[in-house]
C-alpha positions as CSV (number, residue, x, y, z in Angstrom):
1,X,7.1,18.4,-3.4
2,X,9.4,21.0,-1.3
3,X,7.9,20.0,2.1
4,X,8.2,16.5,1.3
5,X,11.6,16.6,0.2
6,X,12.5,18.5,3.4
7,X,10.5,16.3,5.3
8,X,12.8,13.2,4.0
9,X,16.0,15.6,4.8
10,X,15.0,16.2,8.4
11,X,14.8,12.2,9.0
12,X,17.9,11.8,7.6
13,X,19.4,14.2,9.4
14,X,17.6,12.5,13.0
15,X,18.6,8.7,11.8
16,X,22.5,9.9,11.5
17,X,22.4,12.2,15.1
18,X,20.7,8.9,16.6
19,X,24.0,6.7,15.0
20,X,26.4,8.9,16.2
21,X,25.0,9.0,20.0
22,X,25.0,5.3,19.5
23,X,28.7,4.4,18.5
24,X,29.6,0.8,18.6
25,X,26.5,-0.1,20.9
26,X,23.5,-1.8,20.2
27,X,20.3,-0.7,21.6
28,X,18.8,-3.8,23.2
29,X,15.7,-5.7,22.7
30,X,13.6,-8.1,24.2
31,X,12.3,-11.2,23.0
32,X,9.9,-14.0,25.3
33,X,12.5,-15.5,26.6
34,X,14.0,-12.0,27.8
35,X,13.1,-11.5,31.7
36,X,10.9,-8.1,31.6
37,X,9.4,-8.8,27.8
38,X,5.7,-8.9,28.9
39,X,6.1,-5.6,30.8
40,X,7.9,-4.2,28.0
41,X,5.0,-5.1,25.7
42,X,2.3,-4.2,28.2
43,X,4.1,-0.5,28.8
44,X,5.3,0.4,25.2
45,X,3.5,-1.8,22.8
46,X,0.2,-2.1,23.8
47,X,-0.9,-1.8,20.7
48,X,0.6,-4.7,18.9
49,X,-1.9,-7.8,19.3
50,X,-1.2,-11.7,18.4
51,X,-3.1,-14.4,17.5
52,X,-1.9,-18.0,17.0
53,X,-2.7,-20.3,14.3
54,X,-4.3,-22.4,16.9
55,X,-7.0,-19.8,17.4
56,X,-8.3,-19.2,14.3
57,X,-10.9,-21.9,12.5
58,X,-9.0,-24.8,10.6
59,X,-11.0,-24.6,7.8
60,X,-10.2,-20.6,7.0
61,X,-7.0,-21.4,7.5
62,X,-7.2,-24.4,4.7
63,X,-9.0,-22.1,2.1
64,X,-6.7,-19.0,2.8
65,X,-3.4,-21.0,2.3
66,X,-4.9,-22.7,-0.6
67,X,-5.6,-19.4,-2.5
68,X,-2.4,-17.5,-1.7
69,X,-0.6,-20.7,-3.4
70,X,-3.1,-20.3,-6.4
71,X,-2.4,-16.9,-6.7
72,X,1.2,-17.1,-6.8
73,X,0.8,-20.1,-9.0
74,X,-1.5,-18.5,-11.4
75,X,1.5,-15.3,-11.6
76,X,-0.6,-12.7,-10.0
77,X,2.3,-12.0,-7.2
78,X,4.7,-9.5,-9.0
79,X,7.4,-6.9,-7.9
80,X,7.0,-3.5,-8.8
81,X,9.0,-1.1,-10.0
82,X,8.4,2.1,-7.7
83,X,9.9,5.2,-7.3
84,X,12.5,5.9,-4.5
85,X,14.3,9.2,-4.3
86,X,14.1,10.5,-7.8
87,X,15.1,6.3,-8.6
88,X,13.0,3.2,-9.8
89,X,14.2,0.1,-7.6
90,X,12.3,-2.9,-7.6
91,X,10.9,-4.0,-4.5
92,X,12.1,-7.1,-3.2
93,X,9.1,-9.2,-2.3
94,X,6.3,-9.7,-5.2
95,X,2.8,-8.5,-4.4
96,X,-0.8,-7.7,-5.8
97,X,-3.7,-5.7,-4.0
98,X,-6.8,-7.6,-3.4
99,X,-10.3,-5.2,-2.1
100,X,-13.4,-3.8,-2.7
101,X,-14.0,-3.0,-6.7
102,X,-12.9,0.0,-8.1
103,X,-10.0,0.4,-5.1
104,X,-6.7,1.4,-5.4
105,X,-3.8,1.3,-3.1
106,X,-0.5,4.3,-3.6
107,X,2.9,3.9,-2.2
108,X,5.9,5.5,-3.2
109,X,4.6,6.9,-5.9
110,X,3.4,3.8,-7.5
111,X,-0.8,3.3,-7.6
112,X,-1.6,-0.6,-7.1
113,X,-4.9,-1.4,-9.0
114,X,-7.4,-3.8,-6.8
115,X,-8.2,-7.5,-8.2
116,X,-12.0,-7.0,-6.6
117,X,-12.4,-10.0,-3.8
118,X,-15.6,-12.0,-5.1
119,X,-17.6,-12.0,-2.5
120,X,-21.1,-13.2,-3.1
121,X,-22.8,-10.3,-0.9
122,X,-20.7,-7.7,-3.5
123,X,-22.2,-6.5,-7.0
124,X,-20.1,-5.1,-9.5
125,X,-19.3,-4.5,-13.4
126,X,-17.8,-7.4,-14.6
127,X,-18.3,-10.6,-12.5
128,X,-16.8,-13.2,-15.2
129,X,-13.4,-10.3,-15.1
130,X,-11.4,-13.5,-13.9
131,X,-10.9,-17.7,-14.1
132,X,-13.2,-19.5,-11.5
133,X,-10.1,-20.7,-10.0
134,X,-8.8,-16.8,-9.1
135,X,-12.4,-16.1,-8.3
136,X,-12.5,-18.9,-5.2
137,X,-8.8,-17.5,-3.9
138,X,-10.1,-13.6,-4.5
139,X,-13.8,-14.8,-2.6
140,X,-11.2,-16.6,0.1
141,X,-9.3,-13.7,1.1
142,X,-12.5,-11.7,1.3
143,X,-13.5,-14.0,4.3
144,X,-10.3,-13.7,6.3
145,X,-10.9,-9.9,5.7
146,X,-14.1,-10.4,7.0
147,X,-13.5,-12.6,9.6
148,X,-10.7,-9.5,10.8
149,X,-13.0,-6.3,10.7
150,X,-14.8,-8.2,13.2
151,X,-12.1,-9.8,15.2
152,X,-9.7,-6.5,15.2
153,X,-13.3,-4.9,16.9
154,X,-14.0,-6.9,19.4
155,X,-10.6,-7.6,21.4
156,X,-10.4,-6.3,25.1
157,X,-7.8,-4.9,27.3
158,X,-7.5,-7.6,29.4
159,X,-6.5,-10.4,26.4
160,X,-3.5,-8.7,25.8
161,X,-2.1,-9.5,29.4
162,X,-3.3,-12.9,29.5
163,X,-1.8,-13.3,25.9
164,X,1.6,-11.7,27.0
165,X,1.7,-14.3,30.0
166,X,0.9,-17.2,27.2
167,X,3.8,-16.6,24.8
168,X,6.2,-16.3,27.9
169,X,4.7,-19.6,29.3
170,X,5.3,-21.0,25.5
171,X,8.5,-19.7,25.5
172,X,9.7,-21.3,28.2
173,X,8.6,-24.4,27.4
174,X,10.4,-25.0,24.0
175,X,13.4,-23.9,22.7
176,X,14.0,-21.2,21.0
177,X,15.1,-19.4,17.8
178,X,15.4,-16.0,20.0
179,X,19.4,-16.3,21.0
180,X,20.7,-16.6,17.3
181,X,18.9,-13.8,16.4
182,X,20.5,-11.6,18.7
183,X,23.7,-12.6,17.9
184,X,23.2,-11.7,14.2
185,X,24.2,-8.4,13.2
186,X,26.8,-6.4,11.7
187,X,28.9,-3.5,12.1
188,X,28.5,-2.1,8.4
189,X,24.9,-3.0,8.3
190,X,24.0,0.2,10.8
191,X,25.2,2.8,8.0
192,X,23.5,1.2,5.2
193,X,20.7,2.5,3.7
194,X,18.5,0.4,5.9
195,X,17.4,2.9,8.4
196,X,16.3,4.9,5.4
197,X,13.0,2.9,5.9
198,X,12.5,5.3,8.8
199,X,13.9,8.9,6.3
200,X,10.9,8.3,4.3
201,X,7.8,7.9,6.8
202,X,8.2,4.5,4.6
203,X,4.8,4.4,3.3
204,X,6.0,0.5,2.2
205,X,8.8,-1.1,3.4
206,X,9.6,-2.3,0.0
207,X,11.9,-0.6,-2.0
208,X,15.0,-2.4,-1.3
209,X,15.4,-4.7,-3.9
210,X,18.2,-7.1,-4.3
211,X,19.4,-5.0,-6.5
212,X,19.3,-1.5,-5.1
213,X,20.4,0.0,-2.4
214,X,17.3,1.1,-1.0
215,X,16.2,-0.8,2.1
216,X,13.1,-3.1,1.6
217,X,10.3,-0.6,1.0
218,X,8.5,-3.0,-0.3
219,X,6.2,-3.9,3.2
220,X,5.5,-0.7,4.6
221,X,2.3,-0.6,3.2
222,X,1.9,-3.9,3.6
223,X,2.0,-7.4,5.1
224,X,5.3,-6.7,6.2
225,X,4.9,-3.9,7.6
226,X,2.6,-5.0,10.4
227,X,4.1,-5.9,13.6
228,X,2.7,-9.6,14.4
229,X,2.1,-10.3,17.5
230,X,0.3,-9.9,20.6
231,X,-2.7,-10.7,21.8
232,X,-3.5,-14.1,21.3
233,X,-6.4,-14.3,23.9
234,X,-8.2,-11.7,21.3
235,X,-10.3,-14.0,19.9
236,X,-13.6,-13.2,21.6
237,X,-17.3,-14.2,19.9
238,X,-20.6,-12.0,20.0
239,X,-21.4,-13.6,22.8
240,X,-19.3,-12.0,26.5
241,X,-16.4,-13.9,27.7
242,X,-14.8,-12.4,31.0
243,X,-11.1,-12.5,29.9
244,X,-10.0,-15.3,32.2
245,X,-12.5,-17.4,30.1
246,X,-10.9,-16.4,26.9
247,X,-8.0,-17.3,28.1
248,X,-8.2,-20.5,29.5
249,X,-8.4,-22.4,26.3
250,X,-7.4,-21.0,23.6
251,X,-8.0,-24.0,21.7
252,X,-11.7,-23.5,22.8
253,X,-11.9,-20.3,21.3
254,X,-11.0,-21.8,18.3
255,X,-13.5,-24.2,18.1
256,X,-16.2,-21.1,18.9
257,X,-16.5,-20.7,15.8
258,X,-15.5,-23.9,13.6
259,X,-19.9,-24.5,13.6
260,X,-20.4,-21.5,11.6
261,X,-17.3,-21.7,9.2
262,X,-18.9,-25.2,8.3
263,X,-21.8,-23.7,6.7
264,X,-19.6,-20.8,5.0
265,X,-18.3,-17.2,6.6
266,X,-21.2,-15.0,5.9
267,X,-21.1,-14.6,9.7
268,X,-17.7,-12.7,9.3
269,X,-19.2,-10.3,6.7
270,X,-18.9,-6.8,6.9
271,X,-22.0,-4.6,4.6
272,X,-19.8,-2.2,2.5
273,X,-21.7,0.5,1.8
274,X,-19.5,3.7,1.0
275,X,-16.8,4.8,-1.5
276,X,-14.3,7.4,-0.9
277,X,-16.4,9.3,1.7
278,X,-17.4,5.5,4.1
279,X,-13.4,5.3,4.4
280,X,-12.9,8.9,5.6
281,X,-15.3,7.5,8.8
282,X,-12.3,5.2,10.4
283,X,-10.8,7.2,12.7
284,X,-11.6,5.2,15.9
285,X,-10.3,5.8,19.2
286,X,-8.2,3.6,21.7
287,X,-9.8,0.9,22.6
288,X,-13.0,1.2,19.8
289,X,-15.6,-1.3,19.6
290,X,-17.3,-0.6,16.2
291,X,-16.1,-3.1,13.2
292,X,-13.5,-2.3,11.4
293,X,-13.8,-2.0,7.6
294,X,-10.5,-3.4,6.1
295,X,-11.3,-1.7,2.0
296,X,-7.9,-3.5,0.8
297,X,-5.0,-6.4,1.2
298,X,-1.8,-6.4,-0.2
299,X,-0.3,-9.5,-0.5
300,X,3.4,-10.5,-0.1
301,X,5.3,-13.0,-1.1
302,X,9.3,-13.6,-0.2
303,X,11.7,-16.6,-0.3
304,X,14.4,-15.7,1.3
305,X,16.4,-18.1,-0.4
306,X,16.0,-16.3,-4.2
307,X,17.6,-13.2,-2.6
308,X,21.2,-12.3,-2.8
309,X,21.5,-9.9,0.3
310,X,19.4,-9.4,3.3
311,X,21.3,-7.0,5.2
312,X,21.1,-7.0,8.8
313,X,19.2,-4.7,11.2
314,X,21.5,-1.8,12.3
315,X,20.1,-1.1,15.7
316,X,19.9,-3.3,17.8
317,X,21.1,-7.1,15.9
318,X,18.1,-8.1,15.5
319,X,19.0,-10.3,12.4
320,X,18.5,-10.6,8.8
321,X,15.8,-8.0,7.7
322,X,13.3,-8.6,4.9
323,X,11.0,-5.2,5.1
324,X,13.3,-2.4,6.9
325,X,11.8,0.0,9.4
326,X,8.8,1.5,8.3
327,X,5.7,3.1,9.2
328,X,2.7,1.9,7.0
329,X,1.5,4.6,5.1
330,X,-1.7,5.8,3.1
331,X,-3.8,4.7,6.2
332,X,-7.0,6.5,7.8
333,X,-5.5,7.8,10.9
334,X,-5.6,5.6,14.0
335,X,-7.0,2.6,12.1
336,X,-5.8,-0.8,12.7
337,X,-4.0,-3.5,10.2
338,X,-4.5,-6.5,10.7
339,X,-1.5,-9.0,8.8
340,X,-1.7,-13.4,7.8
341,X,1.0,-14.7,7.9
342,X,2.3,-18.0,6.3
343,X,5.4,-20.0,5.6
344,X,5.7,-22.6,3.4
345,X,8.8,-24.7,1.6
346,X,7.2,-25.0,-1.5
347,X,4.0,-24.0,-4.0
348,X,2.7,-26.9,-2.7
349,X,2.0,-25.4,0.5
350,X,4.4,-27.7,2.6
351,X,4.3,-25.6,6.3
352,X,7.4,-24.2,7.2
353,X,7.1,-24.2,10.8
354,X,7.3,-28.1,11.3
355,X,11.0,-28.1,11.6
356,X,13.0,-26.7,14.5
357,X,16.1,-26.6,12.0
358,X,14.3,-23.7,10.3
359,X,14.6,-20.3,11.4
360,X,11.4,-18.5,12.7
361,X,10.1,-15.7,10.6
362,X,9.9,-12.6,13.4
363,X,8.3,-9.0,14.1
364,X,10.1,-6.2,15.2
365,X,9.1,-3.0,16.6
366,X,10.4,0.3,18.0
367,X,9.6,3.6,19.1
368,X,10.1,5.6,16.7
369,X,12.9,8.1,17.1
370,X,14.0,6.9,20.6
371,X,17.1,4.7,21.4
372,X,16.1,4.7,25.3
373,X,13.1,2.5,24.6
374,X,14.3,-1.2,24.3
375,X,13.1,-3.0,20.8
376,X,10.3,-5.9,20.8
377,X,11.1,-8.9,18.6
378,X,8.2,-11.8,18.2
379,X,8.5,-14.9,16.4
380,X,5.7,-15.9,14.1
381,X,4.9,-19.7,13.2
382,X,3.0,-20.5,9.9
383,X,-1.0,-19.0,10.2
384,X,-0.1,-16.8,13.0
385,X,-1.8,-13.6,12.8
386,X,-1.2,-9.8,14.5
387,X,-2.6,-6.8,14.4
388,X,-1.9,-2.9,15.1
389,X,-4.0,-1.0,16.6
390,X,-4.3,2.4,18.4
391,X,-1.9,5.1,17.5
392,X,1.0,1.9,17.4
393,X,1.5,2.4,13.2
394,X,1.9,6.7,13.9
395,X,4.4,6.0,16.9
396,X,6.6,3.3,16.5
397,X,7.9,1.7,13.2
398,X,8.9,-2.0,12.6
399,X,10.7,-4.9,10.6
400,X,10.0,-7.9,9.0
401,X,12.9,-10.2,10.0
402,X,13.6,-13.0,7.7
403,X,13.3,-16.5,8.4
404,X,14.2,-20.0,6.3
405,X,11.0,-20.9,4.7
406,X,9.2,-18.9,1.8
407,X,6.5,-16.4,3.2
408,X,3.1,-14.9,2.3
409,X,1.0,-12.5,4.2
410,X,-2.3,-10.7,3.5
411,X,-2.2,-7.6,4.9
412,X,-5.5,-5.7,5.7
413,X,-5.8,-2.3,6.0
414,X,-8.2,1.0,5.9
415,X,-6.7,2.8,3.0
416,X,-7.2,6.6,3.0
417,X,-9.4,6.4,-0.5
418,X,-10.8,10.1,-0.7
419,X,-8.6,10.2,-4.1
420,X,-8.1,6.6,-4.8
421,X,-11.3,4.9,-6.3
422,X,-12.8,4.7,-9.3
423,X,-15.7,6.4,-8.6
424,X,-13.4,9.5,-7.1
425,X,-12.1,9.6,-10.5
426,X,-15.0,9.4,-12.3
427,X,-16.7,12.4,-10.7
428,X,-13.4,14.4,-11.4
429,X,-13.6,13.6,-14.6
430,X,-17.4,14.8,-14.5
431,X,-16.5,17.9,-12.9
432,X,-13.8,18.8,-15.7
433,X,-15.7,18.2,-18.9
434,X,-19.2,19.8,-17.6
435,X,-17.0,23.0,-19.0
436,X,-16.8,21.4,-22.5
437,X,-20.2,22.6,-24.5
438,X,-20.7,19.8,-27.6
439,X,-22.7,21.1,-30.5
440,X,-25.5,18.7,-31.0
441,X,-25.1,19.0,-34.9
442,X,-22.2,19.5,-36.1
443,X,-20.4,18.0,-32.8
444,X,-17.9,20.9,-32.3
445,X,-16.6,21.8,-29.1
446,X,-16.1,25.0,-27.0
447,X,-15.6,25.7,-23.7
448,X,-18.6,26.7,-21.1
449,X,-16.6,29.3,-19.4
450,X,-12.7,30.8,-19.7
451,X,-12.5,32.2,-16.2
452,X,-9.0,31.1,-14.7
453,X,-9.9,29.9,-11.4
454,X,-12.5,27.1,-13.2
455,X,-9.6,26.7,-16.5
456,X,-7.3,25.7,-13.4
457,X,-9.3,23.4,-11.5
458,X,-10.1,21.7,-15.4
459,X,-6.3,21.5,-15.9
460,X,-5.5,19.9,-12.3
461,X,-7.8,17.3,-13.3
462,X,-6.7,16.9,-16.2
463,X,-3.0,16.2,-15.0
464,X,-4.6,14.2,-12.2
465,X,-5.9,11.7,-14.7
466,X,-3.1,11.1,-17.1
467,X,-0.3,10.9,-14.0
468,X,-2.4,9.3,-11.3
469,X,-4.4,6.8,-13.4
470,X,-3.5,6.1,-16.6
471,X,0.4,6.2,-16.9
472,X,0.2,4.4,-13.3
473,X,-2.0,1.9,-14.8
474,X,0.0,1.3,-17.8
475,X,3.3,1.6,-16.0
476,X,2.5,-2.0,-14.6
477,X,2.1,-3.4,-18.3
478,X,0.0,-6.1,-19.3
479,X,-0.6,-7.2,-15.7
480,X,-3.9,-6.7,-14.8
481,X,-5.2,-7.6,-17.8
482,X,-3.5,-11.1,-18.1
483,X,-5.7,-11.8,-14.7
484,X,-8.5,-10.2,-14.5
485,X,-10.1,-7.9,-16.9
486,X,-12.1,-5.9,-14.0
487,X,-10.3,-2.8,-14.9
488,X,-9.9,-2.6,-18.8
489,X,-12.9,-1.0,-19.4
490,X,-13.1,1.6,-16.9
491,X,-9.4,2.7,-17.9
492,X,-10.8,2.9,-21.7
493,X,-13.5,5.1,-20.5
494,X,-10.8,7.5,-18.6
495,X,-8.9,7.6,-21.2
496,X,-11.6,9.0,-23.6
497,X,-12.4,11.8,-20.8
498,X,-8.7,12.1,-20.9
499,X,-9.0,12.9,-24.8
500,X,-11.7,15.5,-24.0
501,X,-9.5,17.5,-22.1
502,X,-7.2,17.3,-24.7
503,X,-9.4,18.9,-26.4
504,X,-10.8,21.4,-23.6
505,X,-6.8,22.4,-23.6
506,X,-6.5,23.2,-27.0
507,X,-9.5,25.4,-27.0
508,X,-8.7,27.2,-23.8
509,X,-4.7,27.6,-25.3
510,X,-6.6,29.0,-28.9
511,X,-8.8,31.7,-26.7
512,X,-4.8,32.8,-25.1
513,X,-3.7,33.1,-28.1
514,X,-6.5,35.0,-30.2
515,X,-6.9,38.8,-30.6
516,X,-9.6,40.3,-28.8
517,X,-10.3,43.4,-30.8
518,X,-13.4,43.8,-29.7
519,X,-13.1,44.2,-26.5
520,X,-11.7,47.3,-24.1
521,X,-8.0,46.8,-24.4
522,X,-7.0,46.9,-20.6
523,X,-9.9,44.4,-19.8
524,X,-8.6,42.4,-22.3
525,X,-4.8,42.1,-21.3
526,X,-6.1,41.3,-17.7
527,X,-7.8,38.9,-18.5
528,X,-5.7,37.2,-21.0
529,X,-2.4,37.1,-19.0
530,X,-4.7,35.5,-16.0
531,X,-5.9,32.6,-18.7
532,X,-2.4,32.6,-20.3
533,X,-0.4,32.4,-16.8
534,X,-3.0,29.2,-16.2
535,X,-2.6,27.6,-18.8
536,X,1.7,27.8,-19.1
537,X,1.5,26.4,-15.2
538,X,-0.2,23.6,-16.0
539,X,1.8,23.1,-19.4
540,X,5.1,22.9,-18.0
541,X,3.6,20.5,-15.1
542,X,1.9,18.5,-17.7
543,X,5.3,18.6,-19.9
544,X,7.8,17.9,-17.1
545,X,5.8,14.5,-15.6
546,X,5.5,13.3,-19.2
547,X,8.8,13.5,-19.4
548,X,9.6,11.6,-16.3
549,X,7.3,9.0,-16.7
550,X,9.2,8.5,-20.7
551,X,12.4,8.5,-18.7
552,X,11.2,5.7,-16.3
553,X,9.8,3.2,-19.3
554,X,12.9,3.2,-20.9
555,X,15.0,3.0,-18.0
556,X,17.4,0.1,-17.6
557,X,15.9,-1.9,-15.5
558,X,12.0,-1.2,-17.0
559,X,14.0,-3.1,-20.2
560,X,15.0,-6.1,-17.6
561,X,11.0,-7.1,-17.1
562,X,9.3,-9.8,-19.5
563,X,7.1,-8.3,-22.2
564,X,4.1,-9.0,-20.9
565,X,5.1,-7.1,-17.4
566,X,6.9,-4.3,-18.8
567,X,5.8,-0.8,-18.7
568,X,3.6,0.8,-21.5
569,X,4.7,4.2,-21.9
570,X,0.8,5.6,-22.7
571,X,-0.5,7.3,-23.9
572,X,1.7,8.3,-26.4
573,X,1.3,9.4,-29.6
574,X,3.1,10.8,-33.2
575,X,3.3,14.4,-34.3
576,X,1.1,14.4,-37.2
577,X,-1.0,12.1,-35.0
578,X,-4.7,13.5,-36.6
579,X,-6.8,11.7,-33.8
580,X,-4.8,14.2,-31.2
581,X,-5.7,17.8,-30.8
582,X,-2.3,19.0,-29.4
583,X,1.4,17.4,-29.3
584,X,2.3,15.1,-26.9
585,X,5.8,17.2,-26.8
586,X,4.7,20.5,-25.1
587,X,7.9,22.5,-25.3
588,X,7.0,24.7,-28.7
589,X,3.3,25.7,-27.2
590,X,5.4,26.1,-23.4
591,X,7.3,28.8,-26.0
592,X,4.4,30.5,-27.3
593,X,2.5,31.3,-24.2
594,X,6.2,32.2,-22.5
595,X,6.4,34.6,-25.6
596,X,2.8,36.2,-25.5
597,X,3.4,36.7,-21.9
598,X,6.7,38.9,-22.4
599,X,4.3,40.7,-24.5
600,X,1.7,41.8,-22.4
């Protein structure tokens, strides 16, 4: 908690010695109708690929569309409620996490819970969890995923040139949205709490809310938080195409691979064969070959048009921001995103990007930390699609800058899962209870062992599952369960190990408290202020987090939610509450082992 805080201090501290060396200037930025953009790109944003709508089969393009408009038809798209210094602020675009069953996705401090993608290659508990209809948009954003840990694997160095050269040449051609943008900034916007997307390594560049004064933390771990835009040429088949072949029609790579998609997008499927320890594996190194395995999406969904304030990006007047500056966060290191994006007018799915009237939605990107380095801004047109890869998401941060038309975008990403799945949880769980001896006849309990070190580790996992799973969960309210049911049971089962360690607690805080007559007194004080000095850490922990997460489920704006989204403070439970083995209010046994301790 201390390093983080300072952590958060120190980038403060570098975003207000960056505004003061600024003053009244902008740092300037290039767009591709800026002379110098493609060597600006090429030099300091390799990293950042694009690929047009054009390039990608018409028919995933149909059945992607048609299940993010299902989705947000259905309700599944919500805002959450997350947690931004020591505040709740609700983010400002609505969102839910799609991926492999049993995943989950954290971002400041607020667990998402994954709707598993349907995929017909995948088993997994509870394949009727959901409506057919949210089963064929779950099964559809499963093949884009697919068809990207492929795609995002197989680009070469050379597209990227030849793709840079193709949005200049397109740039030049038509007109463009690039000199309003520019124009469009403001001299209060550079002090706001914008930049503060870059004070927290910005994990999701969503917080904001039109309500708060946080920037937009709300993409950083998502779809807006991925940079669109380079490579377009990227698109490349099994089968070896020089670059210059790629890049001489890109509507011919398009059609590469409209054959297969006709007969379904098994091609695109990636085997997923690991939990927590297959995700620790992507790591790859510039310019890696092997697929990418994408474990998660978050969706987004914004209409500009429903917001009250977009303020506008202090640096270098770039224009209305949606998502602030941000790194993604929660990601295996060096692993690429890879981000759908798609405008539309209505839930109909009318495109936004027929009219010229309408304002482009666009990408922006920076190094991070350095006002020397000019900015890269990239306009995106309905279906477009970009990627990060490299080290680009570790060094430089960027925007989502808001256009006219409503926008979705799926945004696929390695999550760093070692202590976000299911089956992670479920082991824990394992780990703690195998201390917990149940007579086989009369079913009482006692514990295997008292030593401290194990008492501790039973403890951490015992906070670990009430404050990272099941308040998390239930913080969300009725959400989940309105859509798909995939997750009810396994919660039910946690929350019965939970109960257990209730249990395990109570014994392990009657052992602190007994008198040990038998034994040698010095042994016996030893021993008992190690167990009791245990135990009281963990209590307080245990007392001070229940607390918070009370504090946050009757907050003011938890009450503004409907019903059936509002968050469920549990578990929680009476005083004379027979079922429970100890309080839920820890304060008076916090008292007691303070007390015994004074005495030893």
């Amino acid at each position: 908690m201390k390093r983080s805080g300072d952590s958060e201090g120190e980038k403060r501290r570098k975003k207000r010695r960056l505004l003061q060396e600024l003053g009244d200037q902008k740092i300037p930025f290039k767009g591709p109708s800026n002379q110098g953009f493609q060597q600006l790109w090429d030099s300091s944003y390799s990293g950042l690929v694009l690929r047009r709508a054009c390039s990608l089969p018409a028919e995933l393009h149909c059945r992607v569309q048609a299940a993010l408009l299902t989705l947000r038809k259905k309700g599944c798209l919500l805002r959450d409620l997350v947690r931004v210094r020591d505040r709740d602020v609700f983010t400002s675009v609505s969102r839910v996490l799609l991926g492999e069953p049993g995943h989950t996705y954290r971002y400041l401090d607020t667990r998402l819970f994954a709707i598993p993608w349907h995929s017909e290659d995948t088993e997994f508990k509870g394949q009727n969890c959901c409506d057919p209809g949210l089963r064929a948009a779950c099964k559809a954003l499963w093949e884009l995923n697919s068809f990207f840990c492929l795609d995002v694997s197989q680009l070469k160095e050379g597209d990227r040139l030849a793709q840079c050269a193709k949005v200049v040449q397109e740039t030049e051609t038509k007109a463009s949205d690039e000199a309003d943008v520019e124009s469009k900034h403001s001299e209060d916007s550079r002090n706001s709490e914008v930049g503060d997307s870059e004070s927290r390594q910005s994990e999701e560049g969503d917080t904001e809310s039109k309500h708060s004064e946080e920037w937009d933390v709300e993409s950083k771990h998502s779809d807006e938080g991925c940079p669109s835009s380079k490579r377009e040429g990227e698109w490349e088949t099994a089968s070896k195409h020089s670059s210059e072949e790629g890049e001489s029609s890109q509507g011919g790579r398009g059609e590469l691979h409209v054959a297969p998609l006709k007969h379904g997008l098994s091609d695109y499927h990636i085997e997923d064969k690991g939990e927590p320890e297959s995700c620790s594996e992507h790591s790859p190194p510039r310019g890696f070959t092997r697929s990418a395995k994408f474990n998660v999406t978050l969706l987004n969904y914004m209409d500009p048009a429903a917001m009250s304030h977009l303020k506008e990006e202090p640096y270098y007047g770039m224009g209305k921001m949606a998502v602030g500056w941000h790194h993604d966060e929660n990601l295996i290191s060096h692993s690429p995103v890879a981000v759908y994006s798609y405008s539309c007018h209505d839930d109909k799915g009318e495109s936004g990007e027929g009219s010229s009237e309408k304002a482009s939605w666009r990408i922006g990107l920076k190094v991070a930390w350095d006002i020397h380095t000019p900015g890269l801004m990239l306009p995106l047109q309905s279906g477009d699609c970009y990627y990060m890869r490299d080290n680009l998401n570790s060094t430089h941060q960027h925007c989502i800058l808001a256009g006219d038309a409503a926008r979705f975008s799926s945004t696929h990403r390695v999550a760093e899962c070692s202590t976000g799945t299911l089956t992670y949880i479920q082991s824990r769980c394992q780990e703690a209870l195998c201390n917990l001896h149940a007579d086989p006849e009369t079913g009482s309990h006692s514990l295997t062992t008292l030593r401290p070190a194990t008492m501790q580790h039973c403890e951490e996992i015992h906070n670990e599952v009430e404050f990272e799973w099941l308040r998390q969960y239930w913080f969300q309210g009725q959400r989940y369960t309105r859509f798909c049911s995939w997750w009810s049971k396994p919660m039910e089962e946690l929350e019965k190990d939970w109960k257990l360690m209730e249990t395990m607690t109570m014994l392990f805080l009657a052992k602190v408290e007994e008198e040990e007559e038998e034994e040698e007194e010095g042994q016996v004080g030893e021993s008992r202020r190690d167990m009791a000095e245990t135990l009281l850490s963990a209590l307080i922990d245990r007392h001070q987090q229940r607390q918070t997460w009370r504090d946050r489920c009757h907050s003011s704006l938890a009450q503004t939610l409907p019903p059936e989204e509002a968050p469920v403070d549990r578990p929680f439970w009476g005083v004379d509450d027979p079922g429970m083995p100890l309080p839920f209010d820890l304060a008076d046994i916090i008292n007691r082992v303070e007390s015994l301790l004074w005495r030893m």
